[in-house]
N, C-alpha and C positions, 0 to 999 in steps of 0.2 A: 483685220476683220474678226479676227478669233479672238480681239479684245474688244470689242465695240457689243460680240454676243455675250461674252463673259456679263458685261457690265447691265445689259438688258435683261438674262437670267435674274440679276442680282436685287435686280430694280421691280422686277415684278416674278417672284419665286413660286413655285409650283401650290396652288391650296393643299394644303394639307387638313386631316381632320383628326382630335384628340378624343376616345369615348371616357376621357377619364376627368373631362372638364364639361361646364356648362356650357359651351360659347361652339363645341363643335356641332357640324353639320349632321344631322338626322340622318336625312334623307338621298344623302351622298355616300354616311355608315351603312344604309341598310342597301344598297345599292354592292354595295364590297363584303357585308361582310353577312351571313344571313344565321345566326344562329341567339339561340330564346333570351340570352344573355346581354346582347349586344344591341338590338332593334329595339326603338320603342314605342311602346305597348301600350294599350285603350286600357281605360279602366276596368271596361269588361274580361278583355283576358289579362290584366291583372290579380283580378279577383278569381279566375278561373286554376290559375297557373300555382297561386300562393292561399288560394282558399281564404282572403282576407280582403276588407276594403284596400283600393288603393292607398297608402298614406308617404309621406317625406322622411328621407331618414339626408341625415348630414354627409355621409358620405357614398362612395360611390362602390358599393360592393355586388350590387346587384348588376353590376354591368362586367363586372371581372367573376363570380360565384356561380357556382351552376343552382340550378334551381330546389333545393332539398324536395319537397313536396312530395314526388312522387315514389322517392327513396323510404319515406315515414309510410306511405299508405301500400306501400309492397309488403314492409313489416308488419304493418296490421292484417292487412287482407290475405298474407298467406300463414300468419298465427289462427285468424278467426275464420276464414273459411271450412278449413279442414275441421277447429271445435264445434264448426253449426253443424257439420256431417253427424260428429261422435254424440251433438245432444238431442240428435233426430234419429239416435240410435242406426242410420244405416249399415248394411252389412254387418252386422251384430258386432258395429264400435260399442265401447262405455270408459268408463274408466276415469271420466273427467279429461279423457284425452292424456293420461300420463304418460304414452306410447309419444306423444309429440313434444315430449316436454324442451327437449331439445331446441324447438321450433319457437317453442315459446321465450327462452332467454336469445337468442341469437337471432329472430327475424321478429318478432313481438315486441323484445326488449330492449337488443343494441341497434336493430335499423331505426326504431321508433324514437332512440334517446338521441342517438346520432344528430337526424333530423330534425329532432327537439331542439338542439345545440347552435345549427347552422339555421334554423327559423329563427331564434335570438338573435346570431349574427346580424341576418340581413335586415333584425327592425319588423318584425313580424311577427307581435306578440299574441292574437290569439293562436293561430297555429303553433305557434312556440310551446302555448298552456297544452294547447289540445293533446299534441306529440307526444308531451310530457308527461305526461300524467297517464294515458294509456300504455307509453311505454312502462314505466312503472306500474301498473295494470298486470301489464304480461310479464314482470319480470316478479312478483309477487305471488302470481296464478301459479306460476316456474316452481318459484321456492316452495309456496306448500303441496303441492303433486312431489317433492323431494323430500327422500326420505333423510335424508343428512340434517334437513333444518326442522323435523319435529316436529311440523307441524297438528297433523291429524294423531300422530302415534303417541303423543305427549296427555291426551285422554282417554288412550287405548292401550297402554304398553304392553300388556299379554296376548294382548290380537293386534300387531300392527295392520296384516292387510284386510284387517275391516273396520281400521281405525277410521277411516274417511264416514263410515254411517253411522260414526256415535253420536247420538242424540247433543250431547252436548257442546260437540265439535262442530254438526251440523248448525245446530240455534245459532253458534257464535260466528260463523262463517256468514252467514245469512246477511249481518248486517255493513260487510262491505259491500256485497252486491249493492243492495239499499242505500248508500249513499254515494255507490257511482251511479246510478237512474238519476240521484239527486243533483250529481256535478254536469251527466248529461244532459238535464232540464235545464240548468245554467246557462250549458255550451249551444242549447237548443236556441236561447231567447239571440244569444250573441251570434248568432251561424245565419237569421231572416235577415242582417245587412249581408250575404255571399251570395251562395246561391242557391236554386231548389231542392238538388241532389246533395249538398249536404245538409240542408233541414230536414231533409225526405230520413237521412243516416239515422241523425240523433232522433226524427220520430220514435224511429223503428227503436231505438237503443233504451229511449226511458223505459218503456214496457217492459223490453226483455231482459233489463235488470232486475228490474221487479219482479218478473215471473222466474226469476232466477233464485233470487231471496224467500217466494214464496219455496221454492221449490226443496232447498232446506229446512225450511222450518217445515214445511209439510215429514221429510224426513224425521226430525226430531221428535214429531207426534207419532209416528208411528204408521202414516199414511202415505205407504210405499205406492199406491195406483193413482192418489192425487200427485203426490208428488212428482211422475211419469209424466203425468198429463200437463202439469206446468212446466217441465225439463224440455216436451216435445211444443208446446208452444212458445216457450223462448229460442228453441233452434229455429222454429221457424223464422221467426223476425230476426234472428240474427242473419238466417239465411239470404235474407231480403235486404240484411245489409252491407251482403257480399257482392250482392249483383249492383248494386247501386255506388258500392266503391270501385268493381271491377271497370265499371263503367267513368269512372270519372278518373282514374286511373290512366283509363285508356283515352278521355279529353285531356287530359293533361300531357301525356308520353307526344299524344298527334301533333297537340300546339309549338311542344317542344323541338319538333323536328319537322314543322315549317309544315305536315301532312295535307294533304289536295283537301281532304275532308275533315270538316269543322264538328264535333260533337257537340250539341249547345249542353249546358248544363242548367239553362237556366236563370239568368244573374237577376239578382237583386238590390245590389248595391245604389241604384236608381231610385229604384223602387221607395226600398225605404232609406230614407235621405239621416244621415246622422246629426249629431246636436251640432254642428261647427256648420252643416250645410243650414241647417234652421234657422240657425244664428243671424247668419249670414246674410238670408232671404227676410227676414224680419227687421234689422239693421236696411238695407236697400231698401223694402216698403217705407218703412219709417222715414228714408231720404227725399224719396220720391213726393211723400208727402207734402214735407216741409219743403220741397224747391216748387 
């Protein structure tokens, strides 16, 4: 008896299912196994989760890797939250925020590169740019608030701590601001395939680079009350781009962890359809035609 069962076990063996090939069961995985890695996922909370169109990568790391994303926007959001405070002057912060500088290489610069690094891995190249370049951002912001790397003190060297308002430190400073507004106009056009909440970010971001850049060269001139006045309206839109990462932060952390409540963010990845989707639909008209 105990070989006639042997031999029926053998003849028809328990399903099993593999997440690390094409051929296994979905809906049998998400059934056993419930976590952001493993289940899969609409294009909508693709695009939610990774800040990026759905697209195909060759191998299967997304389904073994945890999700970097919200690891990169922790580093941002608790680098730039606290500088929206210091350029909104509350509680009589200033300083450019040197008091944080700390904040700025280690949750600015190494969460943000971090996640720069594992957006590569998984095939996720704008986010990869995006991470990357901001981390480098705050890791930049870091070294010249440092007086080790000379920056500001290198036009001032008989007053270092008022070498940050020398006019000619000011002017020259001015124009990285001005061409990160420029890289976020880029990141802006590229962000209307995600979704609303991060087109809504880099709105906010062009301006308040700009009004950043003015804000030194206003310095440089000698126009300490304008220049005020453009420091207090770029904290503001930065500020507004704290509440709109907090917020998408927290749609990504809920997604992550399966949460009863869905944050939308928005998606447009539908919306606006990419050149491969165009292609595509242009190609099938064009079939349809001719049959």
């Amino acid at each position: 008896m105990e070989e006639n069962d042997m031999t029926s076990l053998s003849e028809h063996p328990k399903p099993t299912y593999d997440m690390h090939h094409d051929d296994y069961d979905r809906e049998s995985a998400l059934r056993r196994v419930r976590t952001a890695g493993s289940i899969s996922i609409s294009p909508e909370l693709f695009e939610k989760i990774y800040l990026s169109p759905a697209n195909r990568v060759s191998s299967n790391l997304r389904s073994t890797l945890g999700n970097p994303t919200p690891l990169a926007l922790c580093g941002f959001l608790l680098s730039l939250s606290p500088l929206s405070n210091v350029l909104l002057g509350w509680r009589k912060s200033g300083g450019s925020g040197a008091a944080e500088v700390g904040v700025y290489y280690f949750f600015g610069g190494l969460l943000m590169v971090i996640g720069s690094v594992l957006e590569f891995i998984l095939g996720n190249t704008f986010p990869f740019v995006v991470f990357g370049s901001f981390g480098a951002f705050w890791l930049s912001w870091a070294a010249t608030l440092t007086p080790f790397y000379n920056a500001s003190i290198a036009y001032d060297p008989t007053h270092p701590a008022a070498s940050s308002t020398d006019p000619t430190f000011a002017s020259t400073f001015a124009f990285f601001h001005l061409y990160m507004g420029a890289l976020c106009f880029i990141y802006l056009l590229c962000s209307l395939r995600t979704n609303i909440c991060f087109v809504l970010i880099f709105v906010a971001l062009v301006p308040a680079f700009s009004l950043m850049a003015a804000t030194y060269w206003q310095l440089a001139e000698g126009n300490a009350s304008t220049a005020l006045t453009c420091q207090h309206a770029a904290g503001g839109l930065v500020f507004a781009v704290c509440l709109l990462g907090w917020y998408l932060l927290a749609a990504q952390l809920f997604a992550s962890v399966d949460f009863p409540i869905n944050l939308p963010v928005g998606d447009l990845s539908k919306l606006v359809k990419g050149a491969t989707a165009r292609a595509a639909g242009r190609a099938e008209r064009v079939n349809s035609k001719e049959n």
